[in-house]
C-alpha positions as CSV (number, residue, x, y, z in Angstrom):
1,X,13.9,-59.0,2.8
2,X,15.6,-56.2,1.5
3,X,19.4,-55.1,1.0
4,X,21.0,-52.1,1.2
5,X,24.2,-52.0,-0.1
6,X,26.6,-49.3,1.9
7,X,29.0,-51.0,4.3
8,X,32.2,-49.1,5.7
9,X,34.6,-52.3,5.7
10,X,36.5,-53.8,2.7
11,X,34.7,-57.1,2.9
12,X,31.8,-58.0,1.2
13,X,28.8,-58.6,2.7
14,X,27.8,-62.7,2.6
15,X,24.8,-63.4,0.8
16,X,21.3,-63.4,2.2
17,X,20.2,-66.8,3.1
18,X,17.7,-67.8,0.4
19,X,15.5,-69.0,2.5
20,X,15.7,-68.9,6.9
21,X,13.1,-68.3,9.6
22,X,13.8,-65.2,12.2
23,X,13.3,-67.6,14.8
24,X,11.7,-70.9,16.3
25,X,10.0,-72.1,19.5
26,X,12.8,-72.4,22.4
27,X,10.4,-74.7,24.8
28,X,10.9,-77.9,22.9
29,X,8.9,-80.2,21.1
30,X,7.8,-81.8,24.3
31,X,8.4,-79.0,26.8
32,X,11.7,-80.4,27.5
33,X,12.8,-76.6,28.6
34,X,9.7,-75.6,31.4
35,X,10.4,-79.4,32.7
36,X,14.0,-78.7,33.3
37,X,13.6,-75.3,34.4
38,X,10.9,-76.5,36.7
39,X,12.8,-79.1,38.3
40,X,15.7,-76.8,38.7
41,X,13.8,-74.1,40.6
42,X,12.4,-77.0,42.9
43,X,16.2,-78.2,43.7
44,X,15.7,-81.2,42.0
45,X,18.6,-80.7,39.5
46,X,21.6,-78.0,39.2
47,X,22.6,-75.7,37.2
48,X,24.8,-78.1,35.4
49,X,21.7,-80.2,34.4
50,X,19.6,-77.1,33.0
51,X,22.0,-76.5,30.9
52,X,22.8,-79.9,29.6
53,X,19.0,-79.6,28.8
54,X,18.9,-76.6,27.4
55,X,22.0,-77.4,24.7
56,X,19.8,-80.4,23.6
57,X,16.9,-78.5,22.5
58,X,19.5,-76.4,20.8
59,X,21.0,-79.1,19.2
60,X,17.3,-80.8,18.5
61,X,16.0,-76.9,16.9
62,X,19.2,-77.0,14.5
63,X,18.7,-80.6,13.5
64,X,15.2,-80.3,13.1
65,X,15.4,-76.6,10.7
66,X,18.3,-78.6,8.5
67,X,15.3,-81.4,8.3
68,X,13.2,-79.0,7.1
69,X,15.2,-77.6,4.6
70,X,17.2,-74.8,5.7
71,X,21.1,-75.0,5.1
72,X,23.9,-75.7,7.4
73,X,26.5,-73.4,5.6
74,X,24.6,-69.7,4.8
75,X,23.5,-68.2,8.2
76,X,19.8,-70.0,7.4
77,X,19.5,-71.3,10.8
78,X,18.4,-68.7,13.6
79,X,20.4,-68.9,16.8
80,X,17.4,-67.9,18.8
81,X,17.5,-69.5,21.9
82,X,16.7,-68.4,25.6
83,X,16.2,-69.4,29.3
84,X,13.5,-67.3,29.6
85,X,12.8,-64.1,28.1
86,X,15.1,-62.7,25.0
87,X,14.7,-59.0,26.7
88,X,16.4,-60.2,29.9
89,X,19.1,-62.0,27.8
90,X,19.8,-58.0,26.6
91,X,19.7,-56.8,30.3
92,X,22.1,-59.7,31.5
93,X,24.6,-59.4,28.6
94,X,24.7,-55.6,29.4
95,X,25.0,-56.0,33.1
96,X,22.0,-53.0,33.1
97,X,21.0,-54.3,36.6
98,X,18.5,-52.3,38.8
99,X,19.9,-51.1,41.9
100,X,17.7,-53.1,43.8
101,X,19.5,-56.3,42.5
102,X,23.1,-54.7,42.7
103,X,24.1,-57.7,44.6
104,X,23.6,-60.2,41.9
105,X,26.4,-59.0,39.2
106,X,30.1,-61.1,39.8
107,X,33.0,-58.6,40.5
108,X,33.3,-58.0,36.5
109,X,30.0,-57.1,36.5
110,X,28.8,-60.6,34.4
111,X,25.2,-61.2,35.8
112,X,25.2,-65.4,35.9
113,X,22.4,-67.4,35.1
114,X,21.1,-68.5,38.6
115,X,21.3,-64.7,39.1
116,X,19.1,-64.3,36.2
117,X,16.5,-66.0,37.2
118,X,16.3,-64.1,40.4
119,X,15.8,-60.8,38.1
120,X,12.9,-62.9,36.5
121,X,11.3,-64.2,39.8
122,X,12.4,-61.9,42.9
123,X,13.3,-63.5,45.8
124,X,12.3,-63.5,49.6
125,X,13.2,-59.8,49.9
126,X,12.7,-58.2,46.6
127,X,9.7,-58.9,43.4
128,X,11.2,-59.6,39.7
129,X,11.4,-57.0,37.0
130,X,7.9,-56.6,36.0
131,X,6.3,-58.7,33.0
132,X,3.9,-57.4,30.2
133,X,2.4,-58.0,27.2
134,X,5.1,-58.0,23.8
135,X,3.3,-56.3,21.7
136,X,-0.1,-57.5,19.8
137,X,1.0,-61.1,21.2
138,X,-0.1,-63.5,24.4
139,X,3.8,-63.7,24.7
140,X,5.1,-61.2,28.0
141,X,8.4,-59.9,28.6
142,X,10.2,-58.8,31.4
143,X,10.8,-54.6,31.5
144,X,13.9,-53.3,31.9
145,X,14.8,-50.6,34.9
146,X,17.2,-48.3,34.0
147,X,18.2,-44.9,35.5
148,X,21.5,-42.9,34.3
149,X,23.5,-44.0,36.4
150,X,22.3,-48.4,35.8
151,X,25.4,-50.1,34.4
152,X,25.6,-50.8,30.8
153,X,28.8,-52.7,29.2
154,X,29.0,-55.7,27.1
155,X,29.7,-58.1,30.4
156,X,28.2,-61.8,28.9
157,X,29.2,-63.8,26.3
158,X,26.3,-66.1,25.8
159,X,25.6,-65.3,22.3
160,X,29.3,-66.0,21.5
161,X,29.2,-69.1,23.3
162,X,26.0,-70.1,21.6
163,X,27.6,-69.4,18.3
164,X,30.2,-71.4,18.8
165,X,28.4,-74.4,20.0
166,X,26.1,-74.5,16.4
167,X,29.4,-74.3,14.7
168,X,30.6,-77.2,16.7
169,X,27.5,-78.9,15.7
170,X,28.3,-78.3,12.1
171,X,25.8,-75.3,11.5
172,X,26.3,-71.7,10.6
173,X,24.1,-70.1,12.9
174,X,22.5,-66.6,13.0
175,X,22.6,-65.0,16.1
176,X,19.6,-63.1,16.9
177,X,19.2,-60.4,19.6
178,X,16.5,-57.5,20.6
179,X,17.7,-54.7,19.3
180,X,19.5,-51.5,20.3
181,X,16.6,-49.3,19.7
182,X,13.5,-51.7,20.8
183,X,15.4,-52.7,23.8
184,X,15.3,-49.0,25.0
185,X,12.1,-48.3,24.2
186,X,10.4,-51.3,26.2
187,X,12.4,-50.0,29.2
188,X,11.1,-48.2,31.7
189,X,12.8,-45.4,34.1
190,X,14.2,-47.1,37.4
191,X,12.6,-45.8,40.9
192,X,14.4,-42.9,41.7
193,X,15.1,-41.6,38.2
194,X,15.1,-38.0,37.7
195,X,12.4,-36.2,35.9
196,X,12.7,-36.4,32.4
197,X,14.8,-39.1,32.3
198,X,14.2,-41.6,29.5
199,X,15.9,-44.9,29.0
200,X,16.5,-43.5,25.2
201,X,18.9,-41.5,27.2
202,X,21.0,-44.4,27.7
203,X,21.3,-45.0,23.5
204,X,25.0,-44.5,23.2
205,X,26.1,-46.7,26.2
206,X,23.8,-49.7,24.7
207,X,25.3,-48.7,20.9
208,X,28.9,-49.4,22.6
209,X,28.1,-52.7,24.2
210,X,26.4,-53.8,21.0
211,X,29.3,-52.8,19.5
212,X,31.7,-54.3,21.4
213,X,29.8,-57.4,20.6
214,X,30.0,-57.4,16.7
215,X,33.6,-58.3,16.2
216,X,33.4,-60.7,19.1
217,X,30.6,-62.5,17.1
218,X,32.5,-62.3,13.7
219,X,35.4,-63.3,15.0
220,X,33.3,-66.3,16.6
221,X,32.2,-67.1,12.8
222,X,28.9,-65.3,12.5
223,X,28.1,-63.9,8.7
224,X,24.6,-62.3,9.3
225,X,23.7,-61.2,13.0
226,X,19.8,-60.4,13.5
227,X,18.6,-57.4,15.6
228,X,14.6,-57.3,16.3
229,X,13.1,-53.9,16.2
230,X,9.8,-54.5,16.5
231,X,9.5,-51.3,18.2
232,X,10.3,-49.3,15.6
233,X,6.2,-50.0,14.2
234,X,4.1,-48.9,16.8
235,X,3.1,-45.5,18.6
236,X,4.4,-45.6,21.8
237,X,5.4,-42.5,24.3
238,X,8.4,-41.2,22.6
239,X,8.0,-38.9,20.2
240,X,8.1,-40.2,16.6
241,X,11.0,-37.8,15.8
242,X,13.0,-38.9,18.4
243,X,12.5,-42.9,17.4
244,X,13.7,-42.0,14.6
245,X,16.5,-40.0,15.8
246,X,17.6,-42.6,17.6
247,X,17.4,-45.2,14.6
248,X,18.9,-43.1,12.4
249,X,22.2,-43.2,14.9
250,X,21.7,-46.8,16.2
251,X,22.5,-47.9,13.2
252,X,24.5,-45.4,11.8
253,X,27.3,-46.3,14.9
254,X,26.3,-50.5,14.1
255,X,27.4,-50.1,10.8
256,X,30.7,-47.8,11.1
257,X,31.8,-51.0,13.2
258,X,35.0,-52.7,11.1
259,X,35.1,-56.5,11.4
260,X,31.4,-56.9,11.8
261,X,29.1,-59.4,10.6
262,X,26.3,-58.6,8.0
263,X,23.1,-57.0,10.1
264,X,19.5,-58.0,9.3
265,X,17.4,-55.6,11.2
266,X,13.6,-57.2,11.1
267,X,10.5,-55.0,11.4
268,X,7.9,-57.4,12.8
269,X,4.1,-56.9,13.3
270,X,3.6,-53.8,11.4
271,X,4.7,-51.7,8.6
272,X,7.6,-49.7,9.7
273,X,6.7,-46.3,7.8
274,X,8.9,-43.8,8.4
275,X,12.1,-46.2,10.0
276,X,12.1,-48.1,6.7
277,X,13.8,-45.1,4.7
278,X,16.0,-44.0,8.1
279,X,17.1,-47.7,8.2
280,X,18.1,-47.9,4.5
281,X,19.7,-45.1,4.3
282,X,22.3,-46.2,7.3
283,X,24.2,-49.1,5.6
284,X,22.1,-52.4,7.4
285,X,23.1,-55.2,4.7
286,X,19.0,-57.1,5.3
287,X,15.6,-55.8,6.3
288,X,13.1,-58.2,6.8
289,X,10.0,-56.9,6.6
290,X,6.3,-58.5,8.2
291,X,4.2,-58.1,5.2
């Protein structure tokens, strides 16, 4: 990890956990998630029941990384969770629906999480987003479909609610979320896009949701929230330039936020080259670097 020490508020960034984990497996030790998910799609349980399910491998992860030696008090513990794909969790807490699925969003524009799941697996009239590989892993995520004129505001609250539920449990949790940057860059251009059109394009309406979120999570009790930006280390088909660009200004917008958390942007499954600099020289309090 490394520290950089700008930050545009009068507070003082809280100390780096001295030792964490950027994340653990969601499923559960005995694939206590895929069974309830399972028996949900089949109607054999609600949505009440999923998620009674899902808190308790929640609950079971926290107790199990506090076994294991990481602390209750300093952010140690990763708030990592998800139903079923942490790039979807981005798309539903945006609202950035496809036009296609412009049915699914409540009046407020919140996108629930039987809706979700519909984004995940289509239904009778329309196939779900479509899935490939995240990066050099056997793990696949679902792409996003954006155009300029897809919505994008900070309409969920899951991460908040999430936050709030480890703290009921007695834990300081980290909340961890794709970021700003890498979520863009694994979209792709919805149907019906003009040419040209890049879901980069879409960088300063994402920076104000993420934005929006911050406080929301500090006031919630977060010390440290975690962005992934995985895509920041591979060659992809934006220009290098403009990656960097878009870094550059990602984070210098995350970090002008007042009553924010501490940000730990992580670099995995490469060396970040050329972002590292960028990202020290915008105010990020932690880097975590895959060595």
């Amino acid at each position: 990890m490394s520290h950089a020490d700008a930050r545009t508020d009068t507070a003082a960034a809280p100390a780096l956990p001295a030792a964490t984990v950027l994340g653990y497996p969601r499923i559960g030790p005995r694939r206590e998630l895929k069974t309830a998910l399972e028996r949900y799609w089949s109607g054999a349980s609600d949505l009440a029941e999923l998620e009674q399910a899902a808190a308790e491998v929640r609950t079971r992860t926290r107790t199990r990384l506090v076994e294991l030696g990481l602390r209750r008090d300093d952010a140690s513990v990763p708030s990592a969770f998800s139903f079923y794909d942490p790039v979807l969790d981005v798309v539903t807490l945006l609202g950035a629906v496809p036009s296609r699925f412009a049915d699914l969003p409540a009046a407020d524009g919140s996108v629930g999480l039987a809706e979700s799941f519909v984004l995940a697996r289509g239904d009778e009239a329309r196939g779900p987003l479509e899935m490939t590989k995240w990066f050099d892993t056997n793990y696949h995520y679902l792409v996003p479909e954006l155009g300029p004129r897809t919505p994008i505001a900070l309409v969920g609250d899951r991460p908040v609610r999430e936050l709030l539920e480890a703290r009921a449990d007695g834990v300081q949790a980290r909340p961890v979320l794709v970021g700003p940057v890498t979520f863009l860059l694994l979209a792709k251009a919805e149907d019906g896009a003009p040419d040209g059109f890049h879901p980069l394009d879409r960088l300063e309406d994402v920076l104000d949701a993420y934005a929006a979120l911050l406080p929301r999570l500090a006031e919630a009790g977060a010390g440290w929230v975690q962005l992934d930006e995985p895509g920041l280390v591979v060659d992809g088909a934006v220009p290098a330039e403009d990656v960097l660009a878009a870094t550059r200004r990602a984070y210098e917008r995350l970090t002008a936020v007042t009553d924010r958390p501490a940000l730990l942007v992580t670099t995995p499954y490469g060396d970040p080259g050329a972002a590292l600099p960028v990202l020290l020289g915008t105010g990020v309090e932690g880097i975590g670097l895959d060595l």
